[in-house]
N, C-alpha and C positions, 0 to 999 in steps of 0.2 A: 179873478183867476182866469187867465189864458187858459184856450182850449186841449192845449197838451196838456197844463197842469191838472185838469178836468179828466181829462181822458186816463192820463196815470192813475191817478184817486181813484178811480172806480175802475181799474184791470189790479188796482192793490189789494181792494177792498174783494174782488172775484176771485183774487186769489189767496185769499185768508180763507175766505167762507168753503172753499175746495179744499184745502188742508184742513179744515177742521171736520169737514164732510168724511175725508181720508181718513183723518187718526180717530175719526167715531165710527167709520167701519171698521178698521183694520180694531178695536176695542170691542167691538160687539162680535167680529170672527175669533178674537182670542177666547172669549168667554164662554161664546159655544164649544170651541173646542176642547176647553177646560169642561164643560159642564159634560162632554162626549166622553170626555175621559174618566173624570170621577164616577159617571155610570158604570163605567167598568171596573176601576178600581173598590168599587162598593162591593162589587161583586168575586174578588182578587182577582179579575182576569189582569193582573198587572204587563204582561207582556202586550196585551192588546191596549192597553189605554196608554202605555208610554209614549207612541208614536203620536197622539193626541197632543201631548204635553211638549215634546219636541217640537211639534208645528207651530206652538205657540212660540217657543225657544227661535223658532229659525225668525219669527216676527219680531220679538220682542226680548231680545238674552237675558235681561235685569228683569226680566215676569218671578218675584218671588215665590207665587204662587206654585208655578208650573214647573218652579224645581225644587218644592218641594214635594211637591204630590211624585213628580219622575223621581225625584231621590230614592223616596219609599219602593214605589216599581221597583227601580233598579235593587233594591236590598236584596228581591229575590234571586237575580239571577246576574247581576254586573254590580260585586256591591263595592269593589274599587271606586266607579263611575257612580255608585249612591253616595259614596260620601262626602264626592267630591261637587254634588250640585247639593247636600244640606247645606253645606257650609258655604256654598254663594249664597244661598236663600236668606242663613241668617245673616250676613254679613250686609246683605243687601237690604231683607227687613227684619232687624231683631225678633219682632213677637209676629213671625207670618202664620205662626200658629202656636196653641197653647201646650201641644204636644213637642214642638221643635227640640229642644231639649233630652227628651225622652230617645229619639230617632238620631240626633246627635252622638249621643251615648252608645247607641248601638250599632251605627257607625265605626266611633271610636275602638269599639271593644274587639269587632270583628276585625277590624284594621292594626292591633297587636299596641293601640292607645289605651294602657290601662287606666293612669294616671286622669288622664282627661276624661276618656269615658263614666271614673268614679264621680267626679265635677257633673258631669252634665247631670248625671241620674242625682243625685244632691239635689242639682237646681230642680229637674221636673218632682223632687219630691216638696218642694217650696210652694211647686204651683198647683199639685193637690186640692181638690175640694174636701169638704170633710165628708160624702158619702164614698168618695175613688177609693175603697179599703181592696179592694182586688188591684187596681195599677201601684197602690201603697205598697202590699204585697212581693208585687213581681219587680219593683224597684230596689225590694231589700234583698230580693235575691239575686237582682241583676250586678248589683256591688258586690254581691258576693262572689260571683261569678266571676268579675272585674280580679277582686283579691286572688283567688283561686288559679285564674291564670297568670297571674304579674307571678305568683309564685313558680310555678309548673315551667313556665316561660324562662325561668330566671335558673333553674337549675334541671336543664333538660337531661334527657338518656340520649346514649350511644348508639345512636339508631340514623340511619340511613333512608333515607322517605325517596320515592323515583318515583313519577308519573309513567303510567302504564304506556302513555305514548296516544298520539292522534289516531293510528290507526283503531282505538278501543273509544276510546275517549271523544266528544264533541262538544259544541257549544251549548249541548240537553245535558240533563243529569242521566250519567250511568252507574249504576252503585250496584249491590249484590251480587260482586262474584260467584262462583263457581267453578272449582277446579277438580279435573279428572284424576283418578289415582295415577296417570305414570305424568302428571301436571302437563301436560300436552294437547289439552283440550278444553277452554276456557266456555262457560256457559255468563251470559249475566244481560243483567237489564236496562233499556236506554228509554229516553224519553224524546230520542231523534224524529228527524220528519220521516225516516225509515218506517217508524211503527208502520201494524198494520192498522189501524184506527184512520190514520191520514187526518181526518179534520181533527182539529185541538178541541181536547176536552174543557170541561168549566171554566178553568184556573189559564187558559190557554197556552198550556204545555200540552203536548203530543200523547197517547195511549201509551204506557207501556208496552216494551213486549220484550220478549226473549230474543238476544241473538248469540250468535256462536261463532267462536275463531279458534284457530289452531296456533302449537307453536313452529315458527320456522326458523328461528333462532333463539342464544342465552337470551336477548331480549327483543327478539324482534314477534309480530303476530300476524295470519294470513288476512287478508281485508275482511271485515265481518261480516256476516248476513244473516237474517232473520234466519227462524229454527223451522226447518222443516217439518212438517207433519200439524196435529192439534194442538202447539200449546199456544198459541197463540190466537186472542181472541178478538173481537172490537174493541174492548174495553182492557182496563188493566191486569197485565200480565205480569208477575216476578220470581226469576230463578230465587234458590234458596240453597239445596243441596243434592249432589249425584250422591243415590247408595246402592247396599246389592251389585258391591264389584262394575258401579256405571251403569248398571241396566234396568233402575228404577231413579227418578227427578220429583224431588218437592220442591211444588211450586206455589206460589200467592195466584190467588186470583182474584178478580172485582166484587165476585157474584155472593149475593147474602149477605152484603156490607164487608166482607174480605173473609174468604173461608183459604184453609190450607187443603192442598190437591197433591194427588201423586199421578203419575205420566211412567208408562213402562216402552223402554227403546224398542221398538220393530228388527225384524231381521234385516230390514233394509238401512238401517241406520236412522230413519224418523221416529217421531214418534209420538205414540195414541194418544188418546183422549182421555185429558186429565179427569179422573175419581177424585170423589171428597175424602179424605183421611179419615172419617169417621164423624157419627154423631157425637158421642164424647168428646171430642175436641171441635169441631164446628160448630156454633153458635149462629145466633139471629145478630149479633154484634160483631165486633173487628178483632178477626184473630189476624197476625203482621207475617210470624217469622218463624221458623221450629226448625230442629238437629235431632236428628236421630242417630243414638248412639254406633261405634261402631259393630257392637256385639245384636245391633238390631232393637233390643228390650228398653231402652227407654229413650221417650219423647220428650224433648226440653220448646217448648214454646210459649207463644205472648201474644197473649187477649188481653178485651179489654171486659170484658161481659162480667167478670166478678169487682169488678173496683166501682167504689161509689160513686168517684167523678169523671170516671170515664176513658183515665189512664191505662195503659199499658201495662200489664203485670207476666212475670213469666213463671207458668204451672210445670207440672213434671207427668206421665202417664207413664205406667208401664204395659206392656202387649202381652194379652191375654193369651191363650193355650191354641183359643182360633183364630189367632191373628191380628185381632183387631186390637182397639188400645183400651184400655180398661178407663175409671172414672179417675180426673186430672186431681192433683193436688197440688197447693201455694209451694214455689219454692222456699217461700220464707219472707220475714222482713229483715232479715238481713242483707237479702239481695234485691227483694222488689222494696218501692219508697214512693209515696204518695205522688209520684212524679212518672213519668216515663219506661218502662227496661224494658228492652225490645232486645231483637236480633241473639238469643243465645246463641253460643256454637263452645261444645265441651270436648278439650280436644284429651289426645290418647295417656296426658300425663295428668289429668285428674284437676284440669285446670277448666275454670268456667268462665270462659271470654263472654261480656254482653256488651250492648250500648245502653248508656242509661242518661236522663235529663234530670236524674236527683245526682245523690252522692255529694262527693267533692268535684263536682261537673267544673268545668274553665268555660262552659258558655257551649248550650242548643247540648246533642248529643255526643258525649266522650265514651270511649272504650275504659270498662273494668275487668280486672282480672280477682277472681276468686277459687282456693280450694278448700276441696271438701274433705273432713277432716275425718274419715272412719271409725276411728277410736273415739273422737270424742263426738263423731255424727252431729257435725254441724260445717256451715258454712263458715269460712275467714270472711274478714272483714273484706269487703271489695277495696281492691287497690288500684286507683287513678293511671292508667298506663302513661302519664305523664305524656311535654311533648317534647320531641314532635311527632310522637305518633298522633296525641290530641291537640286539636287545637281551641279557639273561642269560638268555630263554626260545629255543624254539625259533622260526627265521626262516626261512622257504622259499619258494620255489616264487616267484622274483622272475621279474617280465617284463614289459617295456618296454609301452608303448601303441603303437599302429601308427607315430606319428610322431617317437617316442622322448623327446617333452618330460616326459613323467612314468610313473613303472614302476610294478604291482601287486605284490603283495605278500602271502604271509600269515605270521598271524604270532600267536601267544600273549604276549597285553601286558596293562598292568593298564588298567582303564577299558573292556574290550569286552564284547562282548555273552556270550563265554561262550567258553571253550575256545578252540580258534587260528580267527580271524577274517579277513578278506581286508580289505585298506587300500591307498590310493593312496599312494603317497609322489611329491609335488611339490619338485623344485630350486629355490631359492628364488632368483628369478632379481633381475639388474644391471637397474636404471631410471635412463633417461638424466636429470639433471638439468641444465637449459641454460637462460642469461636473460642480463641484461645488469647492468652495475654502473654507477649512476649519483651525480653530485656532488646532495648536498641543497642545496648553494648554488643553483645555475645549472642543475640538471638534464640538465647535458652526459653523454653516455656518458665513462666513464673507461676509457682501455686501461693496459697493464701492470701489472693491480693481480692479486696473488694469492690465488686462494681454496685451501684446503685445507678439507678436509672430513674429518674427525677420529671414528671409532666403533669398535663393537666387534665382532668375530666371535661368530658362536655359542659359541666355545669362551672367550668374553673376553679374546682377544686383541686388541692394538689393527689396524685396520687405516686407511688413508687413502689420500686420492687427492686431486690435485691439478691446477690450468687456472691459466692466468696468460690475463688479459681481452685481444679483439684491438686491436690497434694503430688499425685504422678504425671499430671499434664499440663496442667495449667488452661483447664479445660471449663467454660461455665457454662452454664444455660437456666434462662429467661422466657419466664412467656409474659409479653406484656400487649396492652391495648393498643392496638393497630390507630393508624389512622389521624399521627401526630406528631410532633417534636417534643423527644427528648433528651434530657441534660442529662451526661452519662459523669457520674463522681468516680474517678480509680483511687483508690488506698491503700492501703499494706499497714496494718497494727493502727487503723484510726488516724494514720496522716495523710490527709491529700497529696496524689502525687499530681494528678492531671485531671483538668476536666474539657470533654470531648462535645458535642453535639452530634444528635443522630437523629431523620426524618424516616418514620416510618409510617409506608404505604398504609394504606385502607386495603383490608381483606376484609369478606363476609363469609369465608369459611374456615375450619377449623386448624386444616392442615397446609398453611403456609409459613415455611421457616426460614429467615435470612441470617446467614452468616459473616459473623462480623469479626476482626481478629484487630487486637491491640498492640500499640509497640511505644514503650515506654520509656522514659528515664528514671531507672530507678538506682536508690540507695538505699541498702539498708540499714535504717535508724529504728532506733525503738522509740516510740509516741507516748506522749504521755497520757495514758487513759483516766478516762473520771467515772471510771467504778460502772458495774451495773445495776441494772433494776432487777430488784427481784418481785414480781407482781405476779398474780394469783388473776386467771380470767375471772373475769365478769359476765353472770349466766342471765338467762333469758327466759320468760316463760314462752310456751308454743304461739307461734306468728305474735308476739308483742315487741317491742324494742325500749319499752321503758323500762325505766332505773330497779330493780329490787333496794330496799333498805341495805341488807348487805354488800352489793354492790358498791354502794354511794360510801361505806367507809373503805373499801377496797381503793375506791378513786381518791378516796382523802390521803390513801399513802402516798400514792403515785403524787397527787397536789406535793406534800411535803419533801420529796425527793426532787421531784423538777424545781422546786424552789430553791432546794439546798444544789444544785447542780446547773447552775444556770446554760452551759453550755452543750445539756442535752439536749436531744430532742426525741419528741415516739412517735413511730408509726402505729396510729392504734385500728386493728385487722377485725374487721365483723363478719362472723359466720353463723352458719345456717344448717341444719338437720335436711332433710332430704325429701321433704312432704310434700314440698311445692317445686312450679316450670323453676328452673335454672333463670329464666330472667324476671323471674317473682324474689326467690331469696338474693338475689343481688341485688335489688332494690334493698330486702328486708335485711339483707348485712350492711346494708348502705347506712340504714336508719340505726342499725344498733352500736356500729364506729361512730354516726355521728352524734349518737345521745350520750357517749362518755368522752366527746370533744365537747362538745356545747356545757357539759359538767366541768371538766377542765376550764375551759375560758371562762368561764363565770367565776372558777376560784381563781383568776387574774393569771393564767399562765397566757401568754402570748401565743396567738395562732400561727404565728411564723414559725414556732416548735413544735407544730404538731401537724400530721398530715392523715389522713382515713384515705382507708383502702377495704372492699368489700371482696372475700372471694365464695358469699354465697355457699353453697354446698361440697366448694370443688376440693378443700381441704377439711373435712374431719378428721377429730383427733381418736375418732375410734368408729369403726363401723355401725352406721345406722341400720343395727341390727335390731336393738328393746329401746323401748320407751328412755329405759336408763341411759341407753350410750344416745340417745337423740337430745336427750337432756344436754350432756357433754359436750355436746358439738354446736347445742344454741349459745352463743360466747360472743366476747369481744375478746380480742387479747392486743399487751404491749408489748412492742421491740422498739430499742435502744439505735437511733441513724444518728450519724454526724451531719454537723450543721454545713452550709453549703461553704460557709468560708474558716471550718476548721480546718488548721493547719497544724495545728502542734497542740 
């Protein structure tokens, strides 16, 4: 071998042994930094051990490891970004851990993947030891969960969700509103670098504390700042509720493992030095969240100090003669569940808003609505406010606006500024539509001509409604839900003259009315009609929506008429007694149209002839005055629509 050939060989050979030098240091700096990080994550400081696991990332992209340990991190607070480094981890190494599956799943579920999220929790129940009977557990409920929202998800409410906006909102969690009686002074709590605490606590999120903003617009808010005066402390601070006309604040505080405090406003506008609420309510354990009624006399809140393992339960107190609150007692198991209920807030229509992590949860904390039933002194069943007011994250800390048209809210959803965020959620309210129907010949008003107005629900159910024009004007009017396109059917004696299209706006209030006028070709023929239904309602017992036996042969007529008549069709109309919110019995006339649709289609009537329509409390057929006429007005009833392509 020549001396070059010599020379090369051994500058090949120094430089093998230098890259291998290279890639066993840059393998022993990953591992540190991995072992740097898992310290922290042992400990949840997950914000602080991310950046650990990224350095490994900015070395090494394909480190399965490091994405998936930063997966997890990120679930806390960027779980778009967790989901999307599980799924390189496993892609990259199937079994990077025995848990991947599990984190998968939860991934999926919060990311609105029911389907697969069901799959993954399957698989980690596969991979199960036989002592894991607690992760057995929380797997069967996490499908549950899964199930619960694919449903809720799949036939949502008519609700309007708005982020509160950056100027309230950051990339910390802000949750707990707080709204003043003329709604123009928001109270609520962040976990910004604003606190006053400044260095991050355990978990390495920031101290709570209180801050406070104004309104300066319908939606605009002044820049926020912390709250002047004592309520804010080193350790964790959180609003709750202004009472006493604004000039008393319950607040959460850290101290005693979390005790409830009350704060009274200064003449100067700060204010004093939060008081414990009492020894009767304050515990050596975790009281969360509490409402006080508006009449003063009773306390709705949620400890943990009576539950075996440790949950959340929400007790009741009433205030004693001196002020103070007397000895608490269980709301009930109707309302508390071996699981979570936190956050009461009971507003003026006898309605019990909480967040709970039992019930029919869709995943972490969803909002229930429950009322309380005088007569029979007891709780309703809690009802799922569905979404999108819930979603598969956590949902909390709901509460009405002073006038009750639209509730606050917080909430961890995808599209916010960061961690759980405060939103208005708006009822997307009914606009009157009203005009006249007129001949294109002669331009006379026409009466008895029918209009139907044909759309869809949020959940894409059909709904309709219907005017037949007046006798002296040719005059109708319509209140139907805002916020959609609908197919307007004209008729005169059941024959289609014309069918029109009509987009109507989104209102959130009650008193917005568009007028609409018709101009038609009309003749008058007589139509050939196919008889009516003569059907008898179908009643309900108080908040139920299933079948009575009587009932069920009521709907056996209806079955044998729709059969003998094939070119009917019913609008079947579910109502409601007057017990519960206005957006409780339109869910609950929801359920009880569509428990004698679902009766119908099983006896093989086609759902393209039937449509459900809920109006909840807003029509009774006789004043909810006794028990007797509340009776009355728990119903479903049928009416007789033409089909969309009857013509003759």
């Amino acid at each position: 071998m020549n001396q070059l050939a010599k020379s090369f060989s051994r500058f090949s050979l120094l430089f093998m042994l230098l890259c291998l030098v290279a890639v066993s240091a840059s393998a022993q700096s990953n591992r540190k930094l991995i072992r740097s990080g898992n310290k922290l994550f042992a400990k949840e400081n997950y914000r602080a051990a991310a950046p650990f696991y990224e350095q490994v990332l900015a070395n090494d992209p394909d480190n399965a490891e490091a994405l998936y340990y930063a997966g997890i991190s990120y679930m806390t607070f960027d779980k778009e970004k967790a989901a999307d480094y599980l799924f390189r981890a496993q892609k990259i190494k199937p079994n990077v851990d025995r848990d991947i599956h599990y984190w998968l799943g939860r991934a999926d579920h919060i990311n609105y993947r029911f389907d697969s999220a069901i799959e993954h929790f399957k698989e980690a129940q596969k991979n199960l030891r036989r002592r894991d009977e607690e992760r057995r557990e929380e797997l069967a409920m996490l499908i549950q969960h899964a199930n619960n929202a694919k449903r809720e998800v799949s036939n949502p409410k008519d609700v309007f969700v708005k982020n509160l906006g950056g100027v309230v909102n950051s990339a910390y969690s802000e949750h707990s509103p707080v709204i003043s009686s003329d709604d123009n002074y928001l109270l609520y709590t962040s976990r910004s670098s604003e606190a006053t605490g400044g260095t991050p606590a355990r978990d390495g999120e920031y101290y709570e504390d209180i801050f406070e903003s104004t309104r300066t617009g319908e939606d605009e808010w002044s820049p926020t700042k912390r709250v002047a005066g004592a309520l804010n402390s080193p350790n964790h601070d959180a609003s709750i509720q202004l009472f006493d006309n604004d000039t008393k604040l319950l607040l959460y505080r850290a101290d005693n493992n979390g005790d409830i405090m009350v704060a009274e406003r200064n003449t100067d506008g700060t204010w004093g030095e939060p008081k414990s609420i009492g020894a009767n309510i304050n515990t050596k354990d975790y009281e969360s969240d509490a409402f006080i009624t508006k009449d003063g006399q009773t306390l709705y809140y949620s400890t943990s100090v009576y539950s075996e393992n440790g949950d959340l339960d929400i007790y009741v107190a009433k205030r004693n003669s001196d002020g103070s609150w007397g000895a608490p007692k269980s709301i009930g198991s109707t309302i508390n569940t071996p699981f979570d209920d936190d956050s009461p807030y009971f507003a003026d229509n006898g309605t019990l808003y909480f967040a709970s992590t039992g019930h029919n949860t869709m995943g972490g904390y969803d909002i229930f609505a429950s009322k309380y039933d005088s007569v029979a002194r007891r709780w309703a069943k809690p009802v799922n406010m569905g979404a999108p007011v819930n979603t598969p994250d956590d949902d909390t800390y709901y509460r009405l606006s002073p006038d009750g048209s639209y509730a606050y809210l917080s909430s961890y959803r995808i599209g916010g500024y960061g961690e759980k965020d405060i939103y208005t959620i708006n009822y997307i309210r009914n606009v009157r539509v009203q005009g006249q129907v007129f001949s294109k010949v002669d331009s006379l008003a026409l009466p008895g001509i029918e209009l139907i107005f044909n759309g869809l629900a949020a959940d894409k159910r059909p709904i309709s409604y219907r005017d037949v024009t007046r006798p002296d004007s040719g005059y109708y009017q319509v209140d139907i839900l805002s916020g959609r396109n609908f197919q307007i059917q004209v008729s005169k004696d059941g024959k289609l003259i014309t069918t029109e299209e009509m987009e109507v706006p989104m209102t959130l209030n009650d008193t917005t009315t568009i007028v609409r006028n018709f101009y038609i070709d009309y003749v008058d023929t007589t139509a050939t009609r196919t008889g009516t239904l003569a059907m008898k309602p179908i009643y309900f017992d108080t908040d139920e929506y299933n079948l009575r036996p009587e009932s069920v042969n009521e709907l056996d007529r209806v079955v044998a008429y729709l059969k003998a008549n094939p070119l009917v069709n019913v609008s079947i109309e579910g109502h409601c007694d007057s017990r519960a919110s206005d957006e409780y019995n339109m869910t609950l006339g929801e359920n009880r149209a569509t428990a004698a649709y679902e009766y119908l289609k099983s006896k093989g009537i086609s759902e393209r002839r039937l449509v459900t329509v809920s109006y909840g409390e807003r029509r009774p057929a006789v004043p909810n005055t006794s028990s007797e006429n509340m009776q009355l007005n728990r119903r479903t009833e049928f009416r007789v629509i033409p089909r969309a392509d009857q013509t003759k």
